[in-house]
KEFI-203798 format. One record per residue: residue in one letter; x, y, z of N, C-alpha, C in turn. Coordinates in steps of 0.02 Angstrom, whole numbers. Example, Ala and Ser with C-alpha at 12.3 -4.5 7.8 and 13.67 -1.06 7.14 Angstrom:
+------+--------+--------+--------+--------+--------+--------+--------+--------+--------+
| code |    n_X |    n_Y |    n_Z |   ca_X |   ca_Y |   ca_Z |    c_X |    c_Y |    c_Z |
+------+--------+--------+--------+--------+--------+--------+--------+--------+--------+
|    a |    660 |   -284 |    390 |    615 |   -225 |    390 |    660 |   -165 |    390 |
|    s |    642 |   -112 |    354 |    684 |    -53 |    357 |    645 |      2 |    394 |
+------+--------+--------+--------+--------+--------+--------+--------+--------+--------+
END
This chain:
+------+--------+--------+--------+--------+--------+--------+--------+--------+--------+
| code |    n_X |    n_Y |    n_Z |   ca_X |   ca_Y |   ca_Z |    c_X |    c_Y |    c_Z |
+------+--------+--------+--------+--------+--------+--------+--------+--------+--------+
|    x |  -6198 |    441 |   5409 |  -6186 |    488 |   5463 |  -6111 |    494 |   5474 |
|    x |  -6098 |    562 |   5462 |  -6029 |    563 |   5491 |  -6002 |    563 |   5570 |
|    x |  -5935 |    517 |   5577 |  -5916 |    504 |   5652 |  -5909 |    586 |   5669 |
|    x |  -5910 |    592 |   5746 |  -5904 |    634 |   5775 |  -5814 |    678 |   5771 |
|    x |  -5777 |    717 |   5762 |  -5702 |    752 |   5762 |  -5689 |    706 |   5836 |
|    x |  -5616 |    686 |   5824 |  -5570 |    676 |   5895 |  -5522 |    700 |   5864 |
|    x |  -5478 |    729 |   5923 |  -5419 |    745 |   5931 |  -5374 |    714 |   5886 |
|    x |  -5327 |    704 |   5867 |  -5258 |    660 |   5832 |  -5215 |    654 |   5867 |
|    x |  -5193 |    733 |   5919 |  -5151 |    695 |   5969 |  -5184 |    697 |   6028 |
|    x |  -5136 |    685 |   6081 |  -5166 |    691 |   6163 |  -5119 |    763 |   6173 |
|    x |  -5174 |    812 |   6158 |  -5141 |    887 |   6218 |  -5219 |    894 |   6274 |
|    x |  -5177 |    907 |   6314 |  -5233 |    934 |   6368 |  -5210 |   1024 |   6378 |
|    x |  -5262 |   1072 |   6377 |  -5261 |   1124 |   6360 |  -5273 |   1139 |   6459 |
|    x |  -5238 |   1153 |   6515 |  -5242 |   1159 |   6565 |  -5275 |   1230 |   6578 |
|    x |  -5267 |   1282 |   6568 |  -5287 |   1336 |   6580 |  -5378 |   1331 |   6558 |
|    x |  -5397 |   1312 |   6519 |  -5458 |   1314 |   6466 |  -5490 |   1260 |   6531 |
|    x |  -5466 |   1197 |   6542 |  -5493 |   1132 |   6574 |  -5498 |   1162 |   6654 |
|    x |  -5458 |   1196 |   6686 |  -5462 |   1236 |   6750 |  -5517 |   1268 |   6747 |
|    x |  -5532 |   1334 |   6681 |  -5581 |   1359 |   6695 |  -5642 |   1338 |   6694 |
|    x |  -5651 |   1280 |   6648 |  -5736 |   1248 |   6641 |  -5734 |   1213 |   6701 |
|    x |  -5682 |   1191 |   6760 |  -5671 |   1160 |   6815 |  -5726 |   1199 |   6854 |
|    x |  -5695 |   1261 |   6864 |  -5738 |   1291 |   6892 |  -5803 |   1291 |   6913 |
|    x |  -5848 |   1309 |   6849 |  -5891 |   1318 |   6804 |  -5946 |   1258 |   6833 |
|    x |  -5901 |   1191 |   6848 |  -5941 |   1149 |   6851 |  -6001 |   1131 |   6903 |
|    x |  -6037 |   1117 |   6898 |  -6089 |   1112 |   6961 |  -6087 |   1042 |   6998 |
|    x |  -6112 |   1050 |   7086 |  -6121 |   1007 |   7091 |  -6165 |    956 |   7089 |
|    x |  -6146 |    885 |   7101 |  -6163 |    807 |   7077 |  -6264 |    812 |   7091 |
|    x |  -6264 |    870 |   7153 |  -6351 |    851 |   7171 |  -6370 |    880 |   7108 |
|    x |  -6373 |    950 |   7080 |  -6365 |   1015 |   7056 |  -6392 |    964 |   6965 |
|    x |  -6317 |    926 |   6962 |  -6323 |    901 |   6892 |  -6381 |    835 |   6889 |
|    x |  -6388 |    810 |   6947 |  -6448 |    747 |   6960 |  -6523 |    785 |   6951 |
|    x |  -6519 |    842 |   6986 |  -6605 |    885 |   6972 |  -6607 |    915 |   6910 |
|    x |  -6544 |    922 |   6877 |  -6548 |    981 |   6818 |  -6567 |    930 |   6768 |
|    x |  -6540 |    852 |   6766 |  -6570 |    798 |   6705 |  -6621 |    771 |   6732 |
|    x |  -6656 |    762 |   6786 |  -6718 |    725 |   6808 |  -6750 |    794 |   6751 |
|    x |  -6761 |    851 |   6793 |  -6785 |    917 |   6746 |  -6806 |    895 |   6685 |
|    x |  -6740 |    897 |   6639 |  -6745 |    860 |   6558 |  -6772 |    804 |   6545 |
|    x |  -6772 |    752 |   6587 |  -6814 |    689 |   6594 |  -6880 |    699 |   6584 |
|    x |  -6917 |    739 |   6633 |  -6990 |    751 |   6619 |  -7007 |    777 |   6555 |
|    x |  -6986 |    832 |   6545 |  -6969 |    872 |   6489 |  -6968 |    848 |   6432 |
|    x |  -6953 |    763 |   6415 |  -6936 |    736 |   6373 |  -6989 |    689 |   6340 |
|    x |  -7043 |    714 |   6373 |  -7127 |    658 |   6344 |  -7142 |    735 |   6310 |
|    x |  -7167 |    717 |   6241 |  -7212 |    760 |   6209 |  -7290 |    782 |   6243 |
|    x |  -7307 |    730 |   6279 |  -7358 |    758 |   6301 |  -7366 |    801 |   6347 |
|    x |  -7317 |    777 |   6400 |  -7302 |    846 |   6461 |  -7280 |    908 |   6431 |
|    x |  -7222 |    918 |   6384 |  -7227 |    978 |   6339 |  -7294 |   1004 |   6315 |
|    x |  -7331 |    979 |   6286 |  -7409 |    990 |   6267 |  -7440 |   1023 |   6306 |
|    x |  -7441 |    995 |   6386 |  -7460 |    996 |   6439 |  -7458 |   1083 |   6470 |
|    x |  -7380 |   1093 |   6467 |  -7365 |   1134 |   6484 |  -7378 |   1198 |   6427 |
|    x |  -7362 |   1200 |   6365 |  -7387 |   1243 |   6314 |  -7451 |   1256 |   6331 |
|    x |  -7517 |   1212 |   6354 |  -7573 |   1226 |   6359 |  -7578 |   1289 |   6397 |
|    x |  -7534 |   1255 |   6440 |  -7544 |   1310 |   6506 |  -7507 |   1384 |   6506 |
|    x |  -7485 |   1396 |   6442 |  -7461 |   1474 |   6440 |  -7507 |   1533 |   6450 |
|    x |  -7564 |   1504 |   6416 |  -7607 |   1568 |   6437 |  -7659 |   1589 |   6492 |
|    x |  -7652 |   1518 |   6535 |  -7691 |   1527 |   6592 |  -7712 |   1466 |   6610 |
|    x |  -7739 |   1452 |   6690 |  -7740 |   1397 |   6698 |  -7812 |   1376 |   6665 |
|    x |  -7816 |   1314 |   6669 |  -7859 |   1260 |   6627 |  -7883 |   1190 |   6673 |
|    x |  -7943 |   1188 |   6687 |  -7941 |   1104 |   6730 |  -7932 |   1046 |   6704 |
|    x |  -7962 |   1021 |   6727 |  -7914 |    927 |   6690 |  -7973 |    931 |   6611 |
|    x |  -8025 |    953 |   6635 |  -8070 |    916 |   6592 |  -8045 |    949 |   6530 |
|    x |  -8030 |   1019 |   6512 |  -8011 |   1053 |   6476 |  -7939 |   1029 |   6441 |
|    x |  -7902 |   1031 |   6477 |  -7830 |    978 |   6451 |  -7850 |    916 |   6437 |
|    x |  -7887 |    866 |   6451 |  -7911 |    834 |   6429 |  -7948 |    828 |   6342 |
|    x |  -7984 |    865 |   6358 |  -8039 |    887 |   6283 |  -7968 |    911 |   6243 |
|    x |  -7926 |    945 |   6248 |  -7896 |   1010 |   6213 |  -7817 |    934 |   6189 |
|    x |  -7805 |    880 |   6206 |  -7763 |    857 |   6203 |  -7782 |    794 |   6174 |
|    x |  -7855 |    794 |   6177 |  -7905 |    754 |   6164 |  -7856 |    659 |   6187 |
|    x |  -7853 |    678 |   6248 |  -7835 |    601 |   6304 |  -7901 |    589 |   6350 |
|    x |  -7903 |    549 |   6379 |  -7934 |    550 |   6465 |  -7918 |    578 |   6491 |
|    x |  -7967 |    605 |   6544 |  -7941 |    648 |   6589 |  -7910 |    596 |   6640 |
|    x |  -7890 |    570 |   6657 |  -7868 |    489 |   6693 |  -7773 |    494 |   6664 |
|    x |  -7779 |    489 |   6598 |  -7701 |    489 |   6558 |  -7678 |    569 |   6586 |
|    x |  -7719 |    652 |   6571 |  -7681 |    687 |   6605 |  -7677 |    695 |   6663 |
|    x |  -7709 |    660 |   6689 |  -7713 |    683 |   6788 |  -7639 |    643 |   6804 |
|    x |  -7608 |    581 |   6760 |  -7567 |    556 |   6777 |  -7495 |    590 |   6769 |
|    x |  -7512 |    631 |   6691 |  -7456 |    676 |   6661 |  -7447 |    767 |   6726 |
|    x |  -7499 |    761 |   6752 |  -7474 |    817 |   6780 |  -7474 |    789 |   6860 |
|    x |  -7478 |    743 |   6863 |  -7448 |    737 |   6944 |  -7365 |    721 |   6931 |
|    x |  -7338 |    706 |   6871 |  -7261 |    709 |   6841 |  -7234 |    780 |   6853 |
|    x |  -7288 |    827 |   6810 |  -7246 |    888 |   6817 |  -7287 |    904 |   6905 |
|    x |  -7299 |    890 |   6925 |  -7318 |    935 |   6991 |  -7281 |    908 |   7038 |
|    x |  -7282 |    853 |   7037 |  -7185 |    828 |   7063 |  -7122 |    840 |   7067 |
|    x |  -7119 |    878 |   6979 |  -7061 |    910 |   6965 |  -7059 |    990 |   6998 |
|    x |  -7127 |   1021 |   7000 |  -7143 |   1075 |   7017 |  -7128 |   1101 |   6963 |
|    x |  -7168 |   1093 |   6914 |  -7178 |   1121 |   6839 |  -7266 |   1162 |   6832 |
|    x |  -7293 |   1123 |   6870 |  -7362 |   1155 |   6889 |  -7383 |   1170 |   6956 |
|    x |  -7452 |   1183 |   6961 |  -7478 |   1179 |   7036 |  -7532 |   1192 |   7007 |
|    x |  -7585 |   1171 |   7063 |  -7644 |   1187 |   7052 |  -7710 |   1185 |   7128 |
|    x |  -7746 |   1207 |   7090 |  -7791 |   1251 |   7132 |  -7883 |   1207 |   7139 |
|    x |  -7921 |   1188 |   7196 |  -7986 |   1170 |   7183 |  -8036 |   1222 |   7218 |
|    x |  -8076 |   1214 |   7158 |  -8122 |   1257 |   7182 |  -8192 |   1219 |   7161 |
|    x |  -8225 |   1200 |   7212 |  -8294 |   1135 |   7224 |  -8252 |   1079 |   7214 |
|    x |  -8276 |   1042 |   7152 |  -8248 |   1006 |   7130 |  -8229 |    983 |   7066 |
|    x |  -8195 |   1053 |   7039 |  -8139 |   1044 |   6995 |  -8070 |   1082 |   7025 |
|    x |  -8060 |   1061 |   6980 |  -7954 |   1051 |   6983 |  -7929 |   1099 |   6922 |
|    x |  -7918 |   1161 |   6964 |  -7855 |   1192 |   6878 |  -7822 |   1204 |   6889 |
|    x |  -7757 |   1193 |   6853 |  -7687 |   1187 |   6840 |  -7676 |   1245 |   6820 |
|    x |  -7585 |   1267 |   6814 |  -7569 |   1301 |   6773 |  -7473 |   1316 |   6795 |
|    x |  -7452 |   1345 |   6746 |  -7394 |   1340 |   6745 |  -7366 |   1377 |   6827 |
|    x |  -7296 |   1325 |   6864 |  -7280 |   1331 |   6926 |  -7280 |   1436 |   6926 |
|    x |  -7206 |   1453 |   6899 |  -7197 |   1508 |   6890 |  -7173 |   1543 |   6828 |
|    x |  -7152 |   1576 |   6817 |  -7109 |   1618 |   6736 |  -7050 |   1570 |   6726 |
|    x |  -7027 |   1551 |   6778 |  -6959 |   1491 |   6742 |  -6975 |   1447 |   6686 |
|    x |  -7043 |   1420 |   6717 |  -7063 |   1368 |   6665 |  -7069 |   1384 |   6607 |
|    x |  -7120 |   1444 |   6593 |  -7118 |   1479 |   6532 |  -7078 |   1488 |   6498 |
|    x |  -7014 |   1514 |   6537 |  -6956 |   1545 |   6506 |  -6897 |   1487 |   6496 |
|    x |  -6900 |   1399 |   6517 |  -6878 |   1374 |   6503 |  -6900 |   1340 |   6432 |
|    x |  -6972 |   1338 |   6412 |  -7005 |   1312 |   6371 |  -6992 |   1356 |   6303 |
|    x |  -7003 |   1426 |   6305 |  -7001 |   1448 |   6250 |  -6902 |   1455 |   6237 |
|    x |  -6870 |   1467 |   6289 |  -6810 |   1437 |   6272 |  -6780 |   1395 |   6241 |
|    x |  -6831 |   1330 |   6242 |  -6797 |   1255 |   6219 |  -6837 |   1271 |   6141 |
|    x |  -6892 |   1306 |   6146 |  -6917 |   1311 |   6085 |  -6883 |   1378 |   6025 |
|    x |  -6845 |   1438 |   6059 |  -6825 |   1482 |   6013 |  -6757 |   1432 |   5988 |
|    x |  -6719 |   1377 |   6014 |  -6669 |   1328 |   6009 |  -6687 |   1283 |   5954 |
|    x |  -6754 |   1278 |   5948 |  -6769 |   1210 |   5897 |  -6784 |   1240 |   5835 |
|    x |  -6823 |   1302 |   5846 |  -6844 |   1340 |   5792 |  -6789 |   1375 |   5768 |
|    x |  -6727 |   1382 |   5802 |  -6651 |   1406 |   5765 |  -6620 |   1404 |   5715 |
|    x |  -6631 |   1335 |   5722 |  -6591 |   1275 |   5676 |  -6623 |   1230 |   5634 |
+------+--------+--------+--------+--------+--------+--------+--------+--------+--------+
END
């Protein structure tokens, strides 16, 4: 593996470093934006959430379709329903899920037109 490029000398480019200054967000801002990526970062909650593109689905169904317990996803989506990645709805007594709003969607197939890029 090749090391990563550094510099050779020390210039600091001030104009360029001012403007990403800017740019920068704040400390809460960057703490929710990587918790975000944190969840994001189990294959199965991805799974989870792909399921749910085309409509919502109850546990038993994410269950069967992911072929886990329904016990292992009830645990994976009280993660994203924490994050507010889902929500969901009962009606008697089942439980269906489905994606919070279009962000989610549109963050998912985002991370995915990114992987499929390259």
């Amino acid at each position: 593996m090749t090391p990563n490029p550094v510099c050779s000398i020390d210039c600091v480019h001030a104009q360029a470093v001012e403007t990403a200054r800017q740019g920068m967000l704040p400390d809460q801002e960057v703490a929710r934006l990587a918790e975000l990526f944190k969840v994001l970062a189990d294959p199965t909650r991805v799974r989870l959430l792909r399921a749910l593109f085309p409509g919502e689905l109850c546990v038993c169904d994410l269950a069967a379709l992911l072929e886990m317990t329904p016990s292992a996803v009830s645990h994976q989506l009280r993660v994203l329903r924490t994050s507010r990645l889902v929500r969901f709805r009962k009606q008697g007594k089942v439980v269906f899920y489905s994606l919070d709003d279009d962000h989610v969607r549109g963050l998912i197939a985002e991370g995915l037109d990114h992987v499929r890029h390259g």
